[in-house]
C-alpha positions in Angstrom: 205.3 207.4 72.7 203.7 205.5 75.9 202.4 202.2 76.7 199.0 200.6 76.6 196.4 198.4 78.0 193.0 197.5 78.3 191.0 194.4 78.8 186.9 194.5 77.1 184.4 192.4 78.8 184.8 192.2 82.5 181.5 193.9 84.1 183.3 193.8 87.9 184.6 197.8 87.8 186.9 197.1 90.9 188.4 194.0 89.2 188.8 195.4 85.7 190.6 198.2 87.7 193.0 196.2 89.6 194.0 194.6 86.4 194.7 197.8 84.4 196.9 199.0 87.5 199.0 196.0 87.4 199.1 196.0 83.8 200.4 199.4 84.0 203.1 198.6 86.7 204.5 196.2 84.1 205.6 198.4 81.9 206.3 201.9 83.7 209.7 201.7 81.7 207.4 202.9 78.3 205.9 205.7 80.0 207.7 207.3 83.3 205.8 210.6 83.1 202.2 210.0 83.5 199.8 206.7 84.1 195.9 206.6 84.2 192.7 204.4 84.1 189.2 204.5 82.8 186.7 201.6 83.6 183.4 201.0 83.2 181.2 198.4 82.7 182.7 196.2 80.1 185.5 198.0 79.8 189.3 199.3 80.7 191.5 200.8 79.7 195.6 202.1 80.4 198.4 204.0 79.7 201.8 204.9 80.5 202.7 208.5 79.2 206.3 209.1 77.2 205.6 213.0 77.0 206.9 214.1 73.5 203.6 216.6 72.0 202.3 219.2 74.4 203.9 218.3 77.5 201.2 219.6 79.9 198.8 217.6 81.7 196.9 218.1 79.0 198.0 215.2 77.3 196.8 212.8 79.9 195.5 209.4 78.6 193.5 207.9 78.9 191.9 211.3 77.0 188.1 211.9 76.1 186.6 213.8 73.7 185.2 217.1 73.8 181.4 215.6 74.1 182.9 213.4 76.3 182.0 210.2 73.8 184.9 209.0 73.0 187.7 207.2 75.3 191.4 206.6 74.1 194.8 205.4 74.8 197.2 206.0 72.1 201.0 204.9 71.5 202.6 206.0 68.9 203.2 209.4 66.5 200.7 210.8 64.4 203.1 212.8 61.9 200.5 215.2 60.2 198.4 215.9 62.7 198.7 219.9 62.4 196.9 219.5 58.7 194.7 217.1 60.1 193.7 219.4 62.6 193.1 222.0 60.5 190.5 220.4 58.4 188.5 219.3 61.3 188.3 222.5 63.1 186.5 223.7 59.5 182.5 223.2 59.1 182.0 221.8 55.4 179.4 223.6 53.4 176.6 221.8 52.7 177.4 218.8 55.6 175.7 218.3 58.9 179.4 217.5 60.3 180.0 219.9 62.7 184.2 221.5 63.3 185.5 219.7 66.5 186.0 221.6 69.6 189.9 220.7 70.0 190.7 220.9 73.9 194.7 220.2 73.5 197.6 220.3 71.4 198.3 216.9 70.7 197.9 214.5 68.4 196.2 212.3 70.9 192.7 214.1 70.5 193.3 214.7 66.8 192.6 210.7 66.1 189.8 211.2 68.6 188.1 213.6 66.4 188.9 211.9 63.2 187.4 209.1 64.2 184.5 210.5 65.6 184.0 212.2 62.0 185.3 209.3 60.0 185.2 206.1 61.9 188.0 203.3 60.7 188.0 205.3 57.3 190.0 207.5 59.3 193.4 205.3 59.0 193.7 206.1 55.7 194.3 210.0 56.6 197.1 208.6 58.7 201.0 209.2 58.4 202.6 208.4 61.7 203.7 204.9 64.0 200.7 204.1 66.0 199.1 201.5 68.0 195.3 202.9 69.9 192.1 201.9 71.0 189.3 204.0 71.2 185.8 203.3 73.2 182.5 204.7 72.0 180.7 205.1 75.3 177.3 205.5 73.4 177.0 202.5 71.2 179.6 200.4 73.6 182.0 199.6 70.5 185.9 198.8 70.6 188.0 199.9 68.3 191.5 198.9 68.3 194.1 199.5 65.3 197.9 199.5 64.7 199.7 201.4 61.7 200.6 200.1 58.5 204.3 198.9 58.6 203.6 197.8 62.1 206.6 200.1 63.6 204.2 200.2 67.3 203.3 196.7 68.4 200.1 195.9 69.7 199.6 192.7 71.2 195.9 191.0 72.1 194.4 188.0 73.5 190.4 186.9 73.3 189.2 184.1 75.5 185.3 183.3 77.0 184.4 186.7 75.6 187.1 188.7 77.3 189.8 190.6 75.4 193.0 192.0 76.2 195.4 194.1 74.7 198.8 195.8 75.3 201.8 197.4 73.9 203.5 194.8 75.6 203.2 190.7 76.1 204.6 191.0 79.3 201.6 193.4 80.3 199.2 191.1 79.1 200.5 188.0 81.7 200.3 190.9 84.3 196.3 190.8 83.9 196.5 187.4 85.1 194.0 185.8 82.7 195.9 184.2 80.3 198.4 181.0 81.1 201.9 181.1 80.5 202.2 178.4 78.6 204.6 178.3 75.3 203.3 177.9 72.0 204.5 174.5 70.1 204.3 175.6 66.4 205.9 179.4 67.4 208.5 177.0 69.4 209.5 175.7 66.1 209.0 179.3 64.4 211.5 180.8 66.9 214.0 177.9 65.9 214.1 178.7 62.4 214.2 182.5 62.5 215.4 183.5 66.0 211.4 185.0 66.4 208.3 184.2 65.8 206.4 185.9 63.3 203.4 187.6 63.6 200.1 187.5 64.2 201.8 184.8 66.3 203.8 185.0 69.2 205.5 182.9 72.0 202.8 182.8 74.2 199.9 179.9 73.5 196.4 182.6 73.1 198.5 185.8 73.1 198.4 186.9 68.8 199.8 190.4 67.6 197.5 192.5 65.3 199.1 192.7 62.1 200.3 195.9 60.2 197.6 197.5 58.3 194.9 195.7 60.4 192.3 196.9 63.0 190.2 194.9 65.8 186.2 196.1 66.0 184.1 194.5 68.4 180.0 195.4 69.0 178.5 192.9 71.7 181.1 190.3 71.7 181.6 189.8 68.3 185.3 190.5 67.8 186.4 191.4 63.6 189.6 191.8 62.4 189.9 194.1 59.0 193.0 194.9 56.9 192.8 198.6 55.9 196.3 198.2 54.0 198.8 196.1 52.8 202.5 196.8 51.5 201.3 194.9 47.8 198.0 196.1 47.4 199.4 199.7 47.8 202.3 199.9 45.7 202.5 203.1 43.4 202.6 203.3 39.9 203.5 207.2 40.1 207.1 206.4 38.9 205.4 205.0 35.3 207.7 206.5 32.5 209.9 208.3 34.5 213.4 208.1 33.8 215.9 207.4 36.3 216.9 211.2 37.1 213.5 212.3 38.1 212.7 209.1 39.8 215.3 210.4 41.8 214.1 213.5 42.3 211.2 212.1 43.8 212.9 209.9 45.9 214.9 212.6 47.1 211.6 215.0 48.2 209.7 211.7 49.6 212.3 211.2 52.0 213.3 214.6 53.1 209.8 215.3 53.4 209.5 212.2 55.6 212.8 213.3 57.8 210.8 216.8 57.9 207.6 215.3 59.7 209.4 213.3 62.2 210.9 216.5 63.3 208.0 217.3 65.0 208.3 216.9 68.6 208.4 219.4 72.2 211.4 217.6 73.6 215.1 217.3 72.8 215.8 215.0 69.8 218.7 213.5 67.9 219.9 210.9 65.9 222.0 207.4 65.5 224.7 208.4 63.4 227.4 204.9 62.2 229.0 206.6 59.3 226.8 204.1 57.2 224.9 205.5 54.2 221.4 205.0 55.6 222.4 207.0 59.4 224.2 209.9 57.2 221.7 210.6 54.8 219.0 211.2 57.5 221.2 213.1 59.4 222.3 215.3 56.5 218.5 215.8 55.7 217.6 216.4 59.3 220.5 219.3 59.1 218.9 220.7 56.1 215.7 221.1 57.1 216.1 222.0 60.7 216.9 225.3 62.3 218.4 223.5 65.4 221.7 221.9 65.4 221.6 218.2 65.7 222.6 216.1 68.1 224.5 212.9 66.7 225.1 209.5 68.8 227.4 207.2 67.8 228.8 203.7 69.3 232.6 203.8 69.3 234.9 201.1 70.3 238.7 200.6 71.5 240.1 198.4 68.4 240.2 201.0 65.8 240.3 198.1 63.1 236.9 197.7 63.5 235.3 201.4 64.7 233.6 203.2 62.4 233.9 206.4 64.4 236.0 208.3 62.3 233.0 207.7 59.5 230.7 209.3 61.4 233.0 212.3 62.7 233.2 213.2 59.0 229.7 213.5 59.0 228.9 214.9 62.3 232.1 217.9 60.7 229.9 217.9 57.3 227.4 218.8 59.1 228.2 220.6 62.2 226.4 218.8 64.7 226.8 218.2 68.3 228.2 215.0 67.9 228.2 212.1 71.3 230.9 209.1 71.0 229.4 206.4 73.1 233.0 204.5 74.1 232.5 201.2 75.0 235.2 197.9 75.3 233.7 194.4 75.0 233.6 194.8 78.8 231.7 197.4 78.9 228.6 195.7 77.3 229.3 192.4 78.9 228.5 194.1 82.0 225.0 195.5 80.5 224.0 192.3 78.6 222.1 190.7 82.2 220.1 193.9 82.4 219.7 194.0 78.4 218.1 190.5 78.2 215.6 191.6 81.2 214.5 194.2 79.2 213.2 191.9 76.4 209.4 191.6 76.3 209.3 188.7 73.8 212.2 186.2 73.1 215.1 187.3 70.0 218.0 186.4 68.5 219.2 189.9 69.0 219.0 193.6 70.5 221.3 193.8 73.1 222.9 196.5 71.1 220.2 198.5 70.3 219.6 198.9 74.2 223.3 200.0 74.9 222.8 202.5 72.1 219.4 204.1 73.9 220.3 203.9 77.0 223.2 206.1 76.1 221.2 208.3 74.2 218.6 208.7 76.4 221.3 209.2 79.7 222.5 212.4 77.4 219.1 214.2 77.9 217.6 213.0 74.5 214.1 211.2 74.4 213.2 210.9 70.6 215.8 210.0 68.1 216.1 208.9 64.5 217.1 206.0 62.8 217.9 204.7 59.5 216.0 201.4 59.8 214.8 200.5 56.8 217.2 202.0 54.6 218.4 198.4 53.7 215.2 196.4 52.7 213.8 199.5 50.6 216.8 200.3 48.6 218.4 196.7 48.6 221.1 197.1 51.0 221.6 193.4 52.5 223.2 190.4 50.8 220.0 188.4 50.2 219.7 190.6 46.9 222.6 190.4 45.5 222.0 186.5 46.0 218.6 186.8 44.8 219.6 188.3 41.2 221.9 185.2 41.0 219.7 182.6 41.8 218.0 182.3 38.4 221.2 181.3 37.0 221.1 178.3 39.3 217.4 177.3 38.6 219.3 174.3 36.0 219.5 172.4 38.7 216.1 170.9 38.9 217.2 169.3 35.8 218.7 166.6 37.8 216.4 164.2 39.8 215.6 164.8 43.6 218.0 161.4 44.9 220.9 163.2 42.8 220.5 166.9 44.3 220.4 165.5 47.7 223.4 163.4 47.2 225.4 166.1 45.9 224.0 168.1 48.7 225.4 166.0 51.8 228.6 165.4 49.3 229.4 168.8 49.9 228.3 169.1 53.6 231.0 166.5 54.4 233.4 167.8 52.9 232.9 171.5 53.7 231.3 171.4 56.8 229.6 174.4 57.8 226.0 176.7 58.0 226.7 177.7 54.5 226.9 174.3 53.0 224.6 172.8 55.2 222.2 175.8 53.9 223.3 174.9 50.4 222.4 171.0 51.0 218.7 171.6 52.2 218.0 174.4 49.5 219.1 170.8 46.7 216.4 168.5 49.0 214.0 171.3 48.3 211.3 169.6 45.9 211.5 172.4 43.6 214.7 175.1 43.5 212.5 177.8 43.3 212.5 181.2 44.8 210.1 180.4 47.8 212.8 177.6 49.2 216.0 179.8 48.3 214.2 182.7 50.5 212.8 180.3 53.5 216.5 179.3 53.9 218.2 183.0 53.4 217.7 183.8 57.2 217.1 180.5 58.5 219.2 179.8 62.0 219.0 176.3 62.3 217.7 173.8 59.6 214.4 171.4 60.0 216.7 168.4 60.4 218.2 169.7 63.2 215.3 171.2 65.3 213.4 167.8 65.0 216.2 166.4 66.8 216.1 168.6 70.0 212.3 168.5 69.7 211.3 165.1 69.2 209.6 166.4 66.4 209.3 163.9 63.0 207.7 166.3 61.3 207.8 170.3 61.8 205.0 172.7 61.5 204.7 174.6 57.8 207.1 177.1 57.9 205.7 180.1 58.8 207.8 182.2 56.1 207.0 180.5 53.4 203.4 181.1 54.6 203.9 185.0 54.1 205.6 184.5 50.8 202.3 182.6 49.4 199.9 185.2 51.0 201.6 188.0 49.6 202.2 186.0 46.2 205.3 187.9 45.3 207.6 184.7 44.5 206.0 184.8 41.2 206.4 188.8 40.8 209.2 189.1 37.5 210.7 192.1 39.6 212.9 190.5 42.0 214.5 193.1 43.8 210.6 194.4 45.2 210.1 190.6 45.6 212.9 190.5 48.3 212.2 193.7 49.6 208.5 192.9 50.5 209.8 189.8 51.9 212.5 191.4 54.2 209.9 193.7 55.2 207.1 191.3 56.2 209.6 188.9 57.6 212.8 190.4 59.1 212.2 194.1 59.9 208.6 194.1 61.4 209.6 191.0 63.2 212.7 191.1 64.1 214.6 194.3 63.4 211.2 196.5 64.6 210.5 194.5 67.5 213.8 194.6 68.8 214.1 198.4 68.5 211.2 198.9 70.3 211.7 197.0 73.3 215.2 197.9 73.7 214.6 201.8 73.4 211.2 201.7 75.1 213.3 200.1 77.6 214.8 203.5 78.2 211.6 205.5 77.2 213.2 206.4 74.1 211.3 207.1 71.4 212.9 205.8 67.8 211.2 207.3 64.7 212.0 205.7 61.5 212.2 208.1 58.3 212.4 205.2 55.8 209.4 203.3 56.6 207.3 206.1 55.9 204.6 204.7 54.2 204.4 207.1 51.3 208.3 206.4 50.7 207.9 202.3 50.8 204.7 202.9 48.3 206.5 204.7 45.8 210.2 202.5 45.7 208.2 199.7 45.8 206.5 200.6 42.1 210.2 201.0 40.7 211.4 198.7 38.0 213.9 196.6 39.4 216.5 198.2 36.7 216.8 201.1 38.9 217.4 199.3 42.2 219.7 196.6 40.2 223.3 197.9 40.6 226.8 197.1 41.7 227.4 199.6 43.9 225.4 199.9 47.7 222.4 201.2 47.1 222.7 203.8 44.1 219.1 204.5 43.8 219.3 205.8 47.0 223.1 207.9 46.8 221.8 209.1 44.0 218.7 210.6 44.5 220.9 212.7 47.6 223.1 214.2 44.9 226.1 216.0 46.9 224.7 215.3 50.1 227.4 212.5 51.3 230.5 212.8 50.9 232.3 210.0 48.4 234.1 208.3 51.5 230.8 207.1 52.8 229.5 206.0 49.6 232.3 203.9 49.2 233.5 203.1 52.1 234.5 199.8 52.4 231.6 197.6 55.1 232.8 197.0 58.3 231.3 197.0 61.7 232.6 195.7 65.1 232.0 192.2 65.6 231.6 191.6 69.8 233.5 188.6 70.5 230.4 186.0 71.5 232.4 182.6 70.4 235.5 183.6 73.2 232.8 184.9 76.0 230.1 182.1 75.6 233.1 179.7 76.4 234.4 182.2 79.2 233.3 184.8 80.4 229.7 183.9 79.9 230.5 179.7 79.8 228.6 179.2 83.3 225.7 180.9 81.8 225.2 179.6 78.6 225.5 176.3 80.2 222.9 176.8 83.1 220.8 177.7 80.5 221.2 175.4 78.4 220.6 172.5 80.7 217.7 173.7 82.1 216.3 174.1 78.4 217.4 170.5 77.7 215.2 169.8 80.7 211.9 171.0 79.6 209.3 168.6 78.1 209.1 170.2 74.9 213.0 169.3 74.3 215.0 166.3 73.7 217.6 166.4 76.7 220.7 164.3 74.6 220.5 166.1 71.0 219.6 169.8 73.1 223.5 169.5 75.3 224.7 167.8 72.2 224.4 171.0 70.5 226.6 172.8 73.4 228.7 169.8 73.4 229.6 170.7 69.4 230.0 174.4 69.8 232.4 173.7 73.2 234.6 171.2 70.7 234.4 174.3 68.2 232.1 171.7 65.3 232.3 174.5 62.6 228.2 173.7 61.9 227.6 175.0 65.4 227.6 178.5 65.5 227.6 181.0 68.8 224.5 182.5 67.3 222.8 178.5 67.0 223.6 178.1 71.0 223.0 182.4 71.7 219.7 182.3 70.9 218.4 179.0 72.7 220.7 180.4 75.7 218.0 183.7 75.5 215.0 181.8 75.2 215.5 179.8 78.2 216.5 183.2 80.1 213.1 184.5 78.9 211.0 181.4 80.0 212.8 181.5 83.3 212.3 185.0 83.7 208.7 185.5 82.6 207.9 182.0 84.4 206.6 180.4 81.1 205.8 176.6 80.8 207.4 174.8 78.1 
């Protein structure tokens, strides 16, 4: 796991140099043990090393191969790298391909040598979380991909025929070529979700490459090509089964995902809340490891609310070597300033995720597992539930538009509130159809609102719905995958995944994420929604463990400790929140009355102004100020 850079097109050696180094600087945080540069005409490239396969100097990046061809620097985890080793050391009767000369042990040179046998077909041999480029020295060709769930981010920028890229945005202001201005229409994206979906991002000319996708350019001419997508891959393996030996293969999908992440030269361990998701990767990770398991888990004062004694059960079922982080709301209030510098692009959230890493990573570990994921594939969140009741509400386009909207503000008067004020703009929709329902599901702040502080009369298309036509599964008669695909390409590559990485890379902790194998997400995908419909927390998923957990984390009521934002942002934090606030009420972008309004409400406690409504404009002023970013 490391960091990345590289800028394509720049013929001045020195300059291109100078850039790399400073590009590097800006995130020494990823990579602690190892930087270095290549450059040559046209060319750069970076890399900050976070040793975690083969350990030696070895493993240096950026790394050539044997023929001394091929140039890379490589982020990421390449999980079956051993069998893909294997086959390329062997000479194929009957081919002119000759074995490759492997000068290391990692998995570095191993995507060296497939490419340099298989070129961009190569990705599909791929199981790992990646993000690389890789120079051809001979025919003076680029080629930059990212994995397929998009768990390593890769982020570019292509102006008067010069390219840059990086693991990080902040890396790619370092280079100096590209302003810092905001982006108006991710402005307004930001708004609605608390991020800004991808390819987009914050920054005006900075785009991310998207999951799947890779970036070849040959004299200047830059194409992007999808190599996979999450619904033009899903499996129909599961046809006829029935329910039991669906989960059986459920069951040996993910254990033989939890076994390939195991890989790794360095200390590891893993998250552990007592949740379903967190224990059934540790209890596979016991199973099919020889080594005893380290455990980390955030405990907190107010016993109402910790889930500690959850995840001792497990951690005793188990016999691991089990960490209680104990923290008081204190305690992270006095990390949050440091926590929000860490953040490489503006969110909502993942101020906890960096308390959690740095912890784990202060105790000696530097990869751990996570159950990420565990909720969009076997419908764990809310938005499900709510989704396999909407079609009973679908009667309501019966009525005209004028009466829907009437009702709608009827009931936002008299129950004021996010919920109702959700409930009123989902009966303004033209049509009550899936596509608005799920637009509004994780929506932070409605349309009506943002125009206000934006001057805006009319908003951008949102960029949500946008996904949800591309990927055209709003008219998919499985509903369950319909929101799963949707929470995948929406909330966990751009939010939850995003967040993880920049708040554990902020540590140089490496987070590997069982449940997003590829493989996994394929095959649950292709289920009939029958099996994923159920009453009880993800059954498809208990199930398929058999005995594994014990029946008080299966049923175990939800819970988890709610910091007290509301009482700090109007304390502890008030002076804060309110410098911020007036300076983002200042910029030109913002209406300076309805912005202060806003603070205004949530001060006088309006019950439609939430903390996380003011939190999250509080953070993306802190960003701007910090990353000096016009807006």
């Amino acid at each position: 796991m490391c960091g990345i850079n590289g800028i394509y097109g720049i013929k001045n050696i020195g300059e291109s140099k100078q850039m790399l180094h400073s590009m590097n600087m800006c995130m020494k945080h990823r990579g602690p043990d190892d930087e270095g540069v290549f450059a040559e005409e046209g060319i750069a490239l970076g890399h900050r090393r976070l040793s975690i396969i083969d350990l030696s100097d070895a493993g240096h990046q950026p790394m050539e191969s044997y023929d001394k061809r091929y140039k890379i620097v490589y982020n990421g985890e390449l999980y079956n790298f051993k069998e893909l080793k294997f086959e390329l050391q062997r000479v194929v009767s009957g081919s002119s391909q000759q074995a490759y000369i492997f000068q290391t042990q990692t998995d570095t040179e191993v995507i060296l040598a497939a490419y340099a046998r298989w070129g961009a077909e190569c990705l599909s041999r791929f199981n790992g979380m990646f993000a690389f480029a890789i120079w051809d020295t001979q025919a003076k060709e680029l080629f930059i991909a990212r994995d397929r769930l998009g768990i390593k981010p890769l982020y570019y920028f292509y102006t008067k025929g010069i390219l840059g890229f990086s693991s990080e945005i902040r890396s790619l202001l370092a280079s100096g070529i590209i302003p810092r201005n905001i982006d108006a229409e991710s402005l307004q994206d930001y708004l609605r979700y608390q991020t800004v979906h991808a390819p987009d991002t914050i920054i005006k000319g900075i785009k991310m490459l998207m999951p799947g996708h890779y970036i070849k350019i040959v004299d200047n001419d830059v194409r992007i090509k999808k190599y996979w997508s999450l619904t033009d891959n899903i499996s129909q393996a599961s046809a006829g089964k029935s329910y039991d030996q669906v989960c059986k293969d459920v069951n040996s999908l993910l254990t033989a995902s939890v076994e390939r992440r195991l890989i790794a030269d360095v200390p590891f361990g893993a998250f552990l809340s007592g949740g379903i998701d967190s224990s059934a990767i540790v209890g596979l990770m016991s199973k099919v490891s020889s080594e005893k398991i380290k455990t980390f888990c955030v405990t907190f004062d107010e016993s109402e609310f910790s889930e500690a004694k959850y995840a001792q059960m497990i951690a005793r079922k188990f016999n691991t070597d089990h960490h209680e982080i104990r923290l008081s709301p204190e305690d992270f209030l006095k990390e949050l300033p440091v926590a929000l510098k860490a953040m490489d692009h503006p969110s909502g959230d993942g101020p906890n995720t960096y308390v959690v890493s740095r912890a784990t990573r202060n105790a000696g570990i530097t990869m751990a597992l996570s159950g990420l994921g565990g909720d969009e594939l076997f419908a764990g969140y809310d938005v499900f539930k709510r989704a396999r009741e909407f079609n009973s509400k679908v009667w309501l386009n019966m009525f005209p538009r004028v009466a829907r909207s009437l009702g709608g503000d009827i009931l936002y008067n008299v129950k004021p509130g996010v919920s109702s004020e959700k409930i009123a703009a989902l009966l303004k929709s033209k049509n009550i159809d899936y596509n608005s329902f799920y637009t509004l599901s994780r929506q932070v702040m409605m349309d009506e609102q943002i125009g206000k502080i934006l001057n805006e009369k009319e908003l951008a298309a949102n960029k949500v719905q946008k996904i949800l036509d591309e990927t055209g599964i709003s008219n998919s008669k499985n509903r369950i995958t319909a929101v799963s695909i949707a929470e995948i390409s929406t909330y966990m590559q751009n939010v939850l995944l995003r967040d993880t990485d920049q708040m554990s890379m902020a540590h140089a902790l490496e987070v590997r994420v069982p449940f997003i194998d590829y493989t996994l997400v394929e095959y649950v995908l292709g289920l009939p929604d029958k099996y994923k419909e159920t009453s009880s927390p993800k059954k498809l998923l208990v199930d398929s463990l058999g005995d594994l957990l014990p029946a008080e984390i299966v049923n175990r009521p939800k819970m988890g400790f709610t910091f007290p934002w509301k009482k700090w942002m109007k304390n502890e934090l008030k002076t804060f929140c309110e410098e911020k606030m007036i300076a983002l009420s200042k910029r030109k972008m913002f209406n300076e009355k309805s912005t202060l309004e806003l603070w205004k409400r949530f001060l006088a406690d309006d019950p439609r102004i939430t903390w996380s409504r003011i939190w999250y404009l509080v953070v993306l002023e802190n960003w701007l100020q910090e990353n000096a970013i016009t807006a």
